[in-house]
C-alpha positions as CSV (number, residue, x, y, z in Angstrom):
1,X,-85.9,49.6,118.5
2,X,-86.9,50.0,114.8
3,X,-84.1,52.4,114.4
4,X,-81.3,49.9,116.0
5,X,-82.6,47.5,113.3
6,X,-82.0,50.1,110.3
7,X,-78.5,50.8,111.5
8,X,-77.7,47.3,111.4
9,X,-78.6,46.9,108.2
10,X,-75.9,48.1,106.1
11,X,-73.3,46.4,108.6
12,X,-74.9,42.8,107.0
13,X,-74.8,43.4,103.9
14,X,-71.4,44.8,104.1
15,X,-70.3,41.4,105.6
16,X,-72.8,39.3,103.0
17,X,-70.7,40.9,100.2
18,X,-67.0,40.6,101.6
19,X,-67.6,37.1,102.7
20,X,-69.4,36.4,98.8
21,X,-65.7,38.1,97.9
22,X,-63.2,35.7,99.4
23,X,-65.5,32.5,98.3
24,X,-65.0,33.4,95.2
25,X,-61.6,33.9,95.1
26,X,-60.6,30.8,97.1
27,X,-62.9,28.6,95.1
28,X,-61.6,26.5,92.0
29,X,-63.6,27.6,88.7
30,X,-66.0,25.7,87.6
31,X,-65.1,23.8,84.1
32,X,-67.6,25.6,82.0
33,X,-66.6,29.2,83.2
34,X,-64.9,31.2,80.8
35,X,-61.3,31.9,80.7
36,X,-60.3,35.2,81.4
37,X,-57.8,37.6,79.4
38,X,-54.8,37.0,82.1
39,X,-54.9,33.4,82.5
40,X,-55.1,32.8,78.8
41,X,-51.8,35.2,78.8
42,X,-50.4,33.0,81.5
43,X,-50.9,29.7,79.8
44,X,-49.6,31.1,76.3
45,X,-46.0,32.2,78.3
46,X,-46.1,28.7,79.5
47,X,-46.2,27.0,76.7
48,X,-43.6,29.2,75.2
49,X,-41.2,28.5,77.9
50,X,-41.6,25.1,77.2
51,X,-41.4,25.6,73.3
52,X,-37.7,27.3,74.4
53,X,-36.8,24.7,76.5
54,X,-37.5,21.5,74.9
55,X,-36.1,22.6,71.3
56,X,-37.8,20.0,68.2
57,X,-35.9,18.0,66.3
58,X,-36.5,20.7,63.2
59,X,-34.7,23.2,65.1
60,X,-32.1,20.5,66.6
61,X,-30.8,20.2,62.8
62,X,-31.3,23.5,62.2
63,X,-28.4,24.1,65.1
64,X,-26.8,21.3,63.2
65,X,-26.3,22.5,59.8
66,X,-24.8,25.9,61.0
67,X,-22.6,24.4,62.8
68,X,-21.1,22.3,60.3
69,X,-17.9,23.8,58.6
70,X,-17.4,24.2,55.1
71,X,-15.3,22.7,52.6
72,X,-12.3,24.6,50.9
73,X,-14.2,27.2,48.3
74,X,-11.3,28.4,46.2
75,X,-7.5,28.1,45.4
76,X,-5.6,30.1,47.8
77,X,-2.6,32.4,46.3
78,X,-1.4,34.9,44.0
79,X,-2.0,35.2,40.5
80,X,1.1,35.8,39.2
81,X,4.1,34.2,39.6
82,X,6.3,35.5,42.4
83,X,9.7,37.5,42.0
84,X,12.4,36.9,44.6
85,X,13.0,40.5,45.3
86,X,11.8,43.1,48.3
87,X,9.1,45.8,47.0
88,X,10.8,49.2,46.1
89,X,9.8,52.8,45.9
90,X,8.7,52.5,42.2
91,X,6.4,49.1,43.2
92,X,4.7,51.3,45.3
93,X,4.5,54.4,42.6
94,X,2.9,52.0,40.5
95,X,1.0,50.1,42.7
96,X,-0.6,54.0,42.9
97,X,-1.3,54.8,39.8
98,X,-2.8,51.1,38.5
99,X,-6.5,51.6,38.4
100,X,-7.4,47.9,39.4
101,X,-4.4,48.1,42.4
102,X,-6.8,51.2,43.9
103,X,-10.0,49.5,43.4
104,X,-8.0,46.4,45.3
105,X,-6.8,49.0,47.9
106,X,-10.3,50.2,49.1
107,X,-11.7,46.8,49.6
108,X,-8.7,45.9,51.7
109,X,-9.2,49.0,53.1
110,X,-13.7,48.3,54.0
111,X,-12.8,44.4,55.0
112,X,-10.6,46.1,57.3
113,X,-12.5,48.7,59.2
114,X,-15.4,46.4,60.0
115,X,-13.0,44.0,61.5
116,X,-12.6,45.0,66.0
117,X,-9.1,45.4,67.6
118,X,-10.4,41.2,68.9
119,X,-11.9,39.8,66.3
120,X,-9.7,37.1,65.8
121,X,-9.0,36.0,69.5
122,X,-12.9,36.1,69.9
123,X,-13.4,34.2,66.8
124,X,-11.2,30.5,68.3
125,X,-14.3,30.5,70.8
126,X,-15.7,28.8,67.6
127,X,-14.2,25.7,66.3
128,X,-11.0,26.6,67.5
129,X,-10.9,29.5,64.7
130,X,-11.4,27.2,62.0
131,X,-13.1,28.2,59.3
132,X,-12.6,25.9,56.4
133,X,-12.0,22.2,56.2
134,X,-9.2,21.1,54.1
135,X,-10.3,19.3,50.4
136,X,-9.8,15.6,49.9
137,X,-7.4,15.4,47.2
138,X,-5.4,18.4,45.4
139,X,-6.1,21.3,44.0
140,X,-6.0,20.7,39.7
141,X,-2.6,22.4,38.4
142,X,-4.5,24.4,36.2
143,X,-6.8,25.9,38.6
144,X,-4.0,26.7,41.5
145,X,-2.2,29.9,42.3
146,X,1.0,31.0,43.8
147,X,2.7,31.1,47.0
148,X,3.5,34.7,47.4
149,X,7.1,35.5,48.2
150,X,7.7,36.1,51.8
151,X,11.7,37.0,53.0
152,X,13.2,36.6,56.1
153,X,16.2,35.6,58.6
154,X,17.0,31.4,58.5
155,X,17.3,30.5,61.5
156,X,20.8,28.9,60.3
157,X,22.4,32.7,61.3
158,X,22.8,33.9,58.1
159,X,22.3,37.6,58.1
160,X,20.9,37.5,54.5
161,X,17.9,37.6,53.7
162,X,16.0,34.6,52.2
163,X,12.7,33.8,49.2
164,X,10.3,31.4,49.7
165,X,10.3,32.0,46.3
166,X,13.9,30.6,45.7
167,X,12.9,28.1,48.6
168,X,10.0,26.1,47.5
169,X,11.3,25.9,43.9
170,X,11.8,22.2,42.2
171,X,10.7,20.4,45.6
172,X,7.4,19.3,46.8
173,X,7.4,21.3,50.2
174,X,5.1,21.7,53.2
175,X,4.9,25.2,54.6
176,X,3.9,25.8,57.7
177,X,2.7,29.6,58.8
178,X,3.4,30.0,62.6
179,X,2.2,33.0,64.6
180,X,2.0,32.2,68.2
181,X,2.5,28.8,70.6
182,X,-1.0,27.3,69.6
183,X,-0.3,27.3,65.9
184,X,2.9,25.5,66.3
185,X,1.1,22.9,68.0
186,X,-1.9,22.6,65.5
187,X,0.6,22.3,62.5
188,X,2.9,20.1,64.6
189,X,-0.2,17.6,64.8
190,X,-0.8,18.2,60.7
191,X,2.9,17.0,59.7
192,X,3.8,14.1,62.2
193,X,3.0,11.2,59.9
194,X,3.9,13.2,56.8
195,X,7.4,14.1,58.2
196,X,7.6,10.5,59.6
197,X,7.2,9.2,55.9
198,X,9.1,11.8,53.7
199,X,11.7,13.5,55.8
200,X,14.3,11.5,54.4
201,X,13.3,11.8,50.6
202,X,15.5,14.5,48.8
203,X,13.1,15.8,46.7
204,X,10.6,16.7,49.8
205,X,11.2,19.3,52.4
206,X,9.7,21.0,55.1
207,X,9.3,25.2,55.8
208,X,8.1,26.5,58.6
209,X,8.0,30.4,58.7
210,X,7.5,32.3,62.0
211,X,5.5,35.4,60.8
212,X,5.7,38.3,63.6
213,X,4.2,41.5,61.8
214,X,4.3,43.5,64.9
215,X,7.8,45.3,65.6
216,X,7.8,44.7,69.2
217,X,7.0,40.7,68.8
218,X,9.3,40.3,65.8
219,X,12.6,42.3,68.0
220,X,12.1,39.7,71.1
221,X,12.0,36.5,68.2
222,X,15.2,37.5,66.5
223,X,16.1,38.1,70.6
224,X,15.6,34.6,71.6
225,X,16.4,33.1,68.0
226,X,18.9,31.0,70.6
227,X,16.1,29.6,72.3
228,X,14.2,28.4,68.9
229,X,17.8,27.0,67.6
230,X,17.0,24.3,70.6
231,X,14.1,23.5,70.2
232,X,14.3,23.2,66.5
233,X,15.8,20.3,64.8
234,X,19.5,21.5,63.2
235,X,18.8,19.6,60.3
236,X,15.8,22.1,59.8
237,X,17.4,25.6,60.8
238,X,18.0,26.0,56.9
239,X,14.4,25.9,56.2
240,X,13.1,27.8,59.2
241,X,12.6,31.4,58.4
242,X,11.6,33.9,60.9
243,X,10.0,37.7,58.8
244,X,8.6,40.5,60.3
245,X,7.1,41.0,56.8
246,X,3.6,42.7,56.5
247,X,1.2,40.0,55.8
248,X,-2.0,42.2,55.6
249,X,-2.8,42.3,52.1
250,X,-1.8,38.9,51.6
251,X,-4.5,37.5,54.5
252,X,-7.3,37.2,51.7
253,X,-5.2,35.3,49.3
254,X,-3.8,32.8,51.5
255,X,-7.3,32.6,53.2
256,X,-6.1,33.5,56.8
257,X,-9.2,33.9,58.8
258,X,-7.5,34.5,61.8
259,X,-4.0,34.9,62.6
260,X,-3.9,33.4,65.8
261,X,-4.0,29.8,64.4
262,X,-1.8,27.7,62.3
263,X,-1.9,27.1,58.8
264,X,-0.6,24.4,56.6
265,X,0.0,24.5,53.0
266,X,1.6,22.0,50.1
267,X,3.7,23.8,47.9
268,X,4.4,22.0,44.2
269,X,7.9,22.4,42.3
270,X,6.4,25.3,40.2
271,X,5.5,27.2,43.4
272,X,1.3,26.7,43.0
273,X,-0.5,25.5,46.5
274,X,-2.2,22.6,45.7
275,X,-3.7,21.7,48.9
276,X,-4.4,24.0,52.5
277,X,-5.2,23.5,56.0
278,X,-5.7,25.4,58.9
279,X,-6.5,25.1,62.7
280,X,-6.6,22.2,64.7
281,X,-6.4,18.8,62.4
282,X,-9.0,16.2,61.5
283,X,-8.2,12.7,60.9
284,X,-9.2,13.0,57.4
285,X,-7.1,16.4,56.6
286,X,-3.8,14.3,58.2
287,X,-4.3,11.2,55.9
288,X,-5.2,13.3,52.6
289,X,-2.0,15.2,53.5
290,X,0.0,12.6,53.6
291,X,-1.9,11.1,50.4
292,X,-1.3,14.4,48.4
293,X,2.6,14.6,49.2
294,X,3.0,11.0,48.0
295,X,0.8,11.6,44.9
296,X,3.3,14.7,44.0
297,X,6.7,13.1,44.4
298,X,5.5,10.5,42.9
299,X,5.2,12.8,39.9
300,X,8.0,15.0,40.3
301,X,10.5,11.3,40.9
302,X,9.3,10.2,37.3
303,X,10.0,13.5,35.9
304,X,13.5,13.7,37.3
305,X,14.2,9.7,35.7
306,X,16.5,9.9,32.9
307,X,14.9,9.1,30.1
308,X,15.7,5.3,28.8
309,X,18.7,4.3,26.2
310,X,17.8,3.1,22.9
311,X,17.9,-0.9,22.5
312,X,21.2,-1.2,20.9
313,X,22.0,-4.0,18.5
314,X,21.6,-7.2,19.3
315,X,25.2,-9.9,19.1
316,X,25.0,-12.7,16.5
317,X,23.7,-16.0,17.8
318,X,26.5,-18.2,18.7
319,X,27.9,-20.7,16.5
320,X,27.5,-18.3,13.6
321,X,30.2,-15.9,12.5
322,X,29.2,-12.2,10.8
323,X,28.8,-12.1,7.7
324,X,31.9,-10.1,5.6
325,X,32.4,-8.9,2.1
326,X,35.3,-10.0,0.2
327,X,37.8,-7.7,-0.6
């Protein structure tokens, strides 16, 4: 009997302990038991997740501020006045052996290899591919540069070739870079109320240039020149110019971020931009446009007046005969 007992013994407590187990895992804790290492983790990855999801107004403005776009920084353009002439073989010799035109060469050369095969066509998934807002009011005369010189085809069907250079000069013009279907578009939206106001004024006139760098793009344009011709205006085919002119080392100068986009650009007599645009329009670009065009034919109109006779002499009063010498 005694040894029935024993045997049962260790069967108990085996069962005290188990059932002690599961009581203390399906029972709350009390409130003054401590907190052990993997609930403390738990709660910290909580409130994280909720740090991430409900973002504070700090970081709200934060989000802001970068997304904000910045001003115009600089004059865009050349330094030196353009020549209406296509580079030869001894612009390139010298281009070669000029020190500063090397140093030039390699940063070209850096920007460029850090920029992918996409870059541009995965930079409009921000603001469009804008990158700069347009200024206010113009550029001062003394701080703009040039327009570079950029030939091409008219669209008229003249075979000779054609300078921006011998364009843009004495007139207050509005060039217009085109590149693909979206940047006619985005400039389109920049002109209409400019156009609308000055299109008729002779000393104002408007240049659109279809820039197609790549061979195979720039063949099918001059292929369907045709199709432009209708959808162009006639009275503008003078003024429409369609290059195939390489427009790599002039990308930093006329601040083209990406050439996928349109850009806009106000041209003074003297060939100096004094005011730039790009991507899709604001309403504050399209009035200070408009504003900036007016404020330079304005100028270039009072220049152009002839300048005012002398008073000549005024007749004797009536009643009164001029006086005479005797002979």
């Amino acid at each position: 009997m005694r040894s029935a007992l024993a045997s049962l013994r260790p069967t108990r407590v085996a069962a005290r302990q188990s059932y002690r187990l599961r009581w203390m895992s399906t029972s709350p804790p009390s409130p003054d038991a401590p907190v052990t290492p993997d609930i403390e983790s738990k709660e910290k990855g909580k409130e994280k997740a909720q740090a991430t999801a409900e973002p504070s107004p700090n970081n709200t403005k934060t989000a802001k501020a970068d997304d904000t776009l910045p001003l115009l920084q600089r004059p865009l353009g050349i330094r030196e006045k353009p020549k209406a002439r296509v580079k030869t073989w001894s612009d390139t010799k010298e281009k070669f052996l000029d020190r500063d035109k090397q140093l030039e060469e390699r940063t070209h050369l850096a920007r460029e290899a850090t920029r992918g095969y996409f870059y541009d066509l995965n930079a409009t998934r921000r603001h469009g591919g804008k990158t700069w807002i347009a200024p206010k009011v113009m550029i001062r005369e003394d701080k703009a540069l040039y327009f570079p010189d950029i030939h091409g085809t008219a669209l008229a069907g003249s075979e000779e070739k054609i300078h921006t250079t011998n364009l843009l000069k004495d007139k207050v013009s509005v060039v217009a870079l085109l590149t693909t279907r979206i940047s006619e578009i985005q400039t389109a939206q920049f002109l209409e109320p400019t156009l609308q106001a000055f299109s008729s004024n002779p000393l104002f006139q408007f240049v659109q240039i279809n820039l197609q760098d790549n061979l195979l793009k720039s063949f099918l344009v001059s292929l369907f020149a045709s199709g432009i011709r209708k959808t162009v205006p006639e009275s503008l085919w003078p003024t429409y110019m369609v290059s195939s002119q390489n427009m790599e080392y002039l990308r930093q100068p006329l601040g083209i971020a990406n050439k996928h986009i349109g850009y806009v650009y106000l041209v003074d007599p003297n060939l100096k931009i004094r005011w730039a645009a790009c991507a899709d329009p604001k309403a504050e670009e399209v009035s200070a446009l408009k504003t900036c065009t007016t404020v330079l034919l304005d100028r270039l109109s009072k220049q152009q007046e002839p300048p005012a006779e002398p008073a000549s002499n005024s007749p004797p009063p009536q009643g009164t005969s001029p006086q005479t010498t005797a002979p």
